[in-house]
N, C-alpha and C positions, 0 to 999 in steps of 0.2 A: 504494500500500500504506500504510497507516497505523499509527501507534504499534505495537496490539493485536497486529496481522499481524508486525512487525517482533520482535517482542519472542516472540510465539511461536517463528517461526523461526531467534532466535537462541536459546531453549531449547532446542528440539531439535538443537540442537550445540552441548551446554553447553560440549562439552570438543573443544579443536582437536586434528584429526589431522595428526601432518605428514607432509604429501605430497612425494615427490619435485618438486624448483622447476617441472621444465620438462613435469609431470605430462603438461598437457592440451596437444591437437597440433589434433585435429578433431574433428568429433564423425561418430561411424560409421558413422551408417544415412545419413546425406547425402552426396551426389554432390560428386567431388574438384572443387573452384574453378580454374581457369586466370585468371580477374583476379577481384578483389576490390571489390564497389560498397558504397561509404564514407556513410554520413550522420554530420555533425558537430553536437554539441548543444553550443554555444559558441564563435565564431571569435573575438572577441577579446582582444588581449590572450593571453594563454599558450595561448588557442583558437586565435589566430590561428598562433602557432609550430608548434601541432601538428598544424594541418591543411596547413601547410610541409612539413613532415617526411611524414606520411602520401602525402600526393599525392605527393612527389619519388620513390616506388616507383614503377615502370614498370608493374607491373600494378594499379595502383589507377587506379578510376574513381569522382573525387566525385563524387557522384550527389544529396545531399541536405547542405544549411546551413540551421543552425537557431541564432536569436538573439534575443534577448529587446529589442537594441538593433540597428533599423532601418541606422543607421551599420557597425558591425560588419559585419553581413548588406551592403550594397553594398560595403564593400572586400574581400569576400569572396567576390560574385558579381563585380568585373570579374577576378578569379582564375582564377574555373570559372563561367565564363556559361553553361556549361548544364545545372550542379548547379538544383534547386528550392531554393525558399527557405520556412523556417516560421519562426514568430514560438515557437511553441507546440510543444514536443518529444512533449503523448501526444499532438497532434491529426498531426505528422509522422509519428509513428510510428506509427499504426493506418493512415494514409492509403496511406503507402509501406514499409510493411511488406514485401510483394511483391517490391521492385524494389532491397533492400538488402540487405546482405548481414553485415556489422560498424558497427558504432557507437561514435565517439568522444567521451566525454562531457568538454567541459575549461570547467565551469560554476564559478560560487564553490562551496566545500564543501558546502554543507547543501543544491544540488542534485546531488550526486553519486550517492546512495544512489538518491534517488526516481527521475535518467532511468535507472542504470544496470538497477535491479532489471526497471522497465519492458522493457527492451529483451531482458536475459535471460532472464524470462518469456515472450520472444517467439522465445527460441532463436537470438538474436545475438549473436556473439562481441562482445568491448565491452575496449576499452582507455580507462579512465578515468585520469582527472589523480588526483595525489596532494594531500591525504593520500588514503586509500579513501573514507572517510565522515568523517559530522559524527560519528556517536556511536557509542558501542562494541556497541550492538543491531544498527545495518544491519553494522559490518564484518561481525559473525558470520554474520546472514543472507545479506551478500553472497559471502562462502564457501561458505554452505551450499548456494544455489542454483547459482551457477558449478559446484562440483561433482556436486551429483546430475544437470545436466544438459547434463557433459562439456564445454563450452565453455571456446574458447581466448578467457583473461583476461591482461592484462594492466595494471597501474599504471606511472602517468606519473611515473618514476625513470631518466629517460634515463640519469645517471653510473652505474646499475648496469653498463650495458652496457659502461663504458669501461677500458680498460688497466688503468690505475693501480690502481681499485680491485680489479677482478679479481686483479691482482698479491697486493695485498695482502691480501686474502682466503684465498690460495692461501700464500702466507708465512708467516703466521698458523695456517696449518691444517699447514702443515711442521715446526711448532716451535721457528721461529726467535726467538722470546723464551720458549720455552718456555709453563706451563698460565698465561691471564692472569689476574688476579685484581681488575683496575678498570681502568675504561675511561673519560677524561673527554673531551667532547665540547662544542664551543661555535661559536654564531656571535654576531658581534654587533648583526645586523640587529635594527631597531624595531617589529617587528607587533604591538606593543601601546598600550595608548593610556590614562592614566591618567586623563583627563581628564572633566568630565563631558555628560551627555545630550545633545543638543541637545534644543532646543524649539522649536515654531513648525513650518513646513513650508515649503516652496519650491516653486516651482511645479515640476511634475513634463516635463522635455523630450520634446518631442512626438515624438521619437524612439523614446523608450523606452517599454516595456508594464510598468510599475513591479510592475502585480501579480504578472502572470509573475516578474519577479526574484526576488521577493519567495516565491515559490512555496509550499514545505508550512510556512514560518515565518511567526510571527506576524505580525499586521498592523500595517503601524507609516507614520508619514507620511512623504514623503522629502523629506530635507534634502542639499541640494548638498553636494559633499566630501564625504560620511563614508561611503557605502556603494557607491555604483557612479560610474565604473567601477574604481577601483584600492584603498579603503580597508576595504574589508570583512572583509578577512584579521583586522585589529585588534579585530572585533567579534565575542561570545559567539554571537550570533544567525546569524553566516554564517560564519565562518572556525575557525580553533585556533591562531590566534598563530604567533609565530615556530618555536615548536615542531613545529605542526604544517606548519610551511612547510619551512624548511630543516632542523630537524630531522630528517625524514624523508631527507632526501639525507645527513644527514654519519650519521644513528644507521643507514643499509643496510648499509654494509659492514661494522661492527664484528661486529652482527646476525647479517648471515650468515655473517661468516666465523667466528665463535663457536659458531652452528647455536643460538641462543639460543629458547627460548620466549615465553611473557609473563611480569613480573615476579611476585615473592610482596611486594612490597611497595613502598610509593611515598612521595616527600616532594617538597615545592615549598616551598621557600624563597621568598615574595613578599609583595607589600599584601596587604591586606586586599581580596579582593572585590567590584568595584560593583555587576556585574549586566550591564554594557555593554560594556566594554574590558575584553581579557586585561592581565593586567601589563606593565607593560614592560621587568623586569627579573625573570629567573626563575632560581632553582638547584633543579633535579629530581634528587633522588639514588633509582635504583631498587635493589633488589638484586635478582640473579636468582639460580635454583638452577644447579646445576653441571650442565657439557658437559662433552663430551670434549677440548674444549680451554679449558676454564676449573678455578680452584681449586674447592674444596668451595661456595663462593658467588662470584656474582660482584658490583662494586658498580659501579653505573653514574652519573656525575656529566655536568650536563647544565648548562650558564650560557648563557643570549642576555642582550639589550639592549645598552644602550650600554657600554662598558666593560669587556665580557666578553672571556675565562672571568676568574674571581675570582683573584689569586693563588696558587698551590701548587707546591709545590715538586718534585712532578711537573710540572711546565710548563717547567723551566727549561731551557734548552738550554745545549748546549756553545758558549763562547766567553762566556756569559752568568752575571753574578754573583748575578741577580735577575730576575725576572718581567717588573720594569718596564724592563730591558734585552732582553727576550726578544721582548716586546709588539711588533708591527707598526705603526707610527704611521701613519698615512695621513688625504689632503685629499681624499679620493674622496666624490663626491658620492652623497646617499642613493640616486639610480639607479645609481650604478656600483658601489653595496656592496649591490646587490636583483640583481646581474646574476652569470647564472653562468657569464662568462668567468672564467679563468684568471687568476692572478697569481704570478708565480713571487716566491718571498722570499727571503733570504741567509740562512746557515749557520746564525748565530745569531737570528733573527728565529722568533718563533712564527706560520702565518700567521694572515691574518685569521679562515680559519673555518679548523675542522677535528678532530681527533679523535688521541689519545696512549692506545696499548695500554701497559699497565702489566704485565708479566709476571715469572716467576721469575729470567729469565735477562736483562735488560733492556728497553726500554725502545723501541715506534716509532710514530712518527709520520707519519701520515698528512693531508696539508695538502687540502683542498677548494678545487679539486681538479685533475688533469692535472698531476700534479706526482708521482715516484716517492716511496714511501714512505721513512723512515732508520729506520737502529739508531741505537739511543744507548744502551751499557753502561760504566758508572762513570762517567759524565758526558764521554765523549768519543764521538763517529761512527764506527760500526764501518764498512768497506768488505764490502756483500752484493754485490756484482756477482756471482761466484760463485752464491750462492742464487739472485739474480734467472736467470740462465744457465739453473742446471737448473730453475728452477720454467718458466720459457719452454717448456724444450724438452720438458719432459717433457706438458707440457699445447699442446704447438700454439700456441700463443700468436704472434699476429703481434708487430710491434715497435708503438709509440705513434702514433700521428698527434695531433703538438700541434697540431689545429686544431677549432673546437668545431663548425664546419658539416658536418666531413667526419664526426667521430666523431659530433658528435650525434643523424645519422639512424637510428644502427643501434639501438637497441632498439624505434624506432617498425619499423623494417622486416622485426625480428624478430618483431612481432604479425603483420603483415600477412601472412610466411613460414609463421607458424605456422596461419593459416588459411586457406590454400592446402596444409597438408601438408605444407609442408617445412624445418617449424624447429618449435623447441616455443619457449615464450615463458619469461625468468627470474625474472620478478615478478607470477605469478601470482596469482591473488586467494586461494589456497592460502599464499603469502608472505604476500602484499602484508595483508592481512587480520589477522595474528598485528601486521606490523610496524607498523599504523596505529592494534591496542587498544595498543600497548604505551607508542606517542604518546599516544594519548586518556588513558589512565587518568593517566598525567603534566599534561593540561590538566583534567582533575576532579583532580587534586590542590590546583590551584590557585585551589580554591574553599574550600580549608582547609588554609589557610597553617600552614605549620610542623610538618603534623600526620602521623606517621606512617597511611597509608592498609594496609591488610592486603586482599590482592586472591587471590579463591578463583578460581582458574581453572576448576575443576573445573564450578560452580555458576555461573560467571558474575556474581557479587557480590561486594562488598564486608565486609567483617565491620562496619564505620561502616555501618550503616544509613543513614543521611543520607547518604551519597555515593552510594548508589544510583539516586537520584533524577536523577542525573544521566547516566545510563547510554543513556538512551534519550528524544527528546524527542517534542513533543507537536505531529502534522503536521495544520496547517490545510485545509479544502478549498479548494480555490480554480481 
């Protein structure tokens, strides 16, 4: 599908409807599934995790792997030697169209839109990696299609499925800090890259199908380090930066548990623009209109990079005189601050990523993540055991499992449930879709630094003319 197509079909749903999360279950006129045959558009690397997860369901059968990198694809087939293997996702998927049944797409971002749409054009359900899309035209479209044609969608937000935040969603929708009225949110991961262009080119490894990588984006030469296999997130052209990486995991639960919209308005705090690299340091302030559990507005504050969140005095915790006493220090290496095990932190410790509800009646935090959330009213820890008790019981709610193998299979296993009939999925493309413009229009802020952005939901634009432009980008054939 290209630009023209994408941009049409996100017109014709100028304006999102919200759906119940776990809308779509199956689609009706087809025959109920007893196992589930899988093709993967992506095994390595965060491909590789989710075709873990996928296959550990007892009724899935991998059936197809698809890799743009030769390497991937063999650690992938001694897995499932009797999955196929494709270099090429339309030429897999016209070929074994037949013989599949759901599709996982967990490729860099700017191929997310082009295999997803693919495949649900073909009427298969599709569990893609987060964020949703590169730009704020496919999420829409990709909503619009999901729904006009009943399919069970899911986004790759594993922690949605997990305890903790559920807890805290569930808390929050109780009125245990009563209506909230700002929410600040950070991590300090680096997926930005201030630095400049490369030049020159490298020879391209005879493993890889560089064009393929390279798919509906521009054509550009490849330089070792900076685009595959692990730097691309950094870059305008394949990723959305830290924002749209972790971002998306600590901004879900506030989100939903708020039942928030898209913003009326957006700021990024950063450099100046090169064209190549997101910033590496970002403060995104959006505001949004009011829910049912928010004040008349609500304002949404957002810090990554190194060093982050910024001082405030909402940050402070109990037992702590100052921010710089609150702060988390740690000698963890940039893979084990990219990874999303657990770390538990002390009393007064803010942790390293995570997310602080500001409301009328105090004040909680939410650490990223496997960690319970806390009150904190007048600057001391209130004891919710109590609240946590009846929100448990009143919602079935099992107890925690602090372990990230055991909890992290369930939302992969809730798609797979859900297309079989027997679960509905919680991060629909009906969600997922609202929660990835709400990301985007935060990483087009940050192409006009400083600058309040005014965003029409209704119309899908900008009032900045010039920010428009960035809405939807321009897909090469290839």
């Amino acid at each position: 599908m290209n630009k023209r197509d994408f941009i049409k079909n996100a017109a014709a749903l100028s304006t999102f409807v919200l759906l119940p999360s776990g809308l779509w279950s199956c689609k009706k006129e087809e025959t109920k599934l007893t196992r589930l045959r899988t093709a993967h558009i992506g095994v390595g690397n965060m491909g590789a995790e989710d075709l873990k997860a996928i296959s550990s369901h007892s009724k899935v059968d991998v059936t197809v792997l698809c890799d743009v990198d030769a390497n991937n694809l063999a650690e992938a087939k001694k897995l499932h030697p009797n999955a196929k293997t494709y270099t090429d996702y339309r030429v897999m998927l016209k070929e074994m169209g037949d013989e599949i049944d759901a599709v996982v797409v967990s490729t860099p971002d700017h191929t997310h839109a082009p295999a997803s749409m693919m495949a649900m054009e073909m009427n298969k359900p599709v569990y893609c990696q987060k964020p949703l899309t590169h730009y704020v035209s496919e999420a829409r479209a990709m909503h619009k299609l999901a729904a006009e044609k009943g399919l069970v969608t899911q986004m790759g937000i594993q922690v949605h499925s997990f305890y903790d935040y559920k807890l805290a969603t569930l808390l929050i929708q109780s009125g245990i800090i009563g209506k909230v009225h700002t929410v600040r949110a950070w991590s300090p991961k680096d997926w930005g890259y201030d630095g400049d262009e490369p030049t020159g080119s490298d020879p391209i490894p005879e493993s890889l199908d560089w064009n393929l990588w390279l798919g509906t984006s521009a054509e550009r030469p490849y330089k070792e380090g900076f685009y595959h296999p692990g730097n691309w997130r950094k870059l305008v052209d394949y990723g959305c930066g830290t924002l749209g990486d972790m971002g998306v995991h600590i901004f879900d639960t506030p989100y939903n548990a708020l039942d928030l919209q898209v913003p009326m308005t957006i700021k990024n705090e950063c450099r100046e623009p090169n064209g190549f690299g997101f910033p590496q340091n970002n403060i995104v302030t959006y505001e949004f209109p009011q829910t049912n559990y928010t004040t008349e507005t609500l304002k949404w504050i957002w810090y990554d990079g190194p060093g982050a969140p910024k001082d405030h005095v909402d940050l402070i915790l109990p037992g702590s005189e100052n921010m710089t006493d609150s702060k988390e220090t740690s000698d963890d290496s940039m893979e084990d601050k990219m990874s999303l095990e657990t770390k538990t932190t002390g009393e007064g410790t803010l942790p390293d990523q995570g997310a602080m509800f500001i409301g009328e009646k105090g004040r909680l935090l939410l650490p990223h993540f496997m960690q319970l959330p806390k009150k904190i009213v007048d600057g001391e820890y209130v004891d919710i055991s109590a609240e946590i008790a009846a929100v448990e019981k009143a919602n079935n709610m099992d107890k925690p499992i602090r372990d990230y193998d055991l909890e992290g299979p369930k939302h992969y296993h809730q798609f797979v449930d859900a297309c079989l009939g027997t679960d509905k999925t919680t991060a629909p493309f009906s969600y997922a879709s609202r929660l990835t413009e709400t990301i985007l229009l935060g990483v087009i802020a940050g192409r006009f630094p400083n600058q309040v952005l005014h965003w029409d939901s209704e119309n899908a634009k900008f009032a900045e003319e010039e920010a428009n432009a960035f809405l939807a980008g321009d897909y090469r054939n290839f």
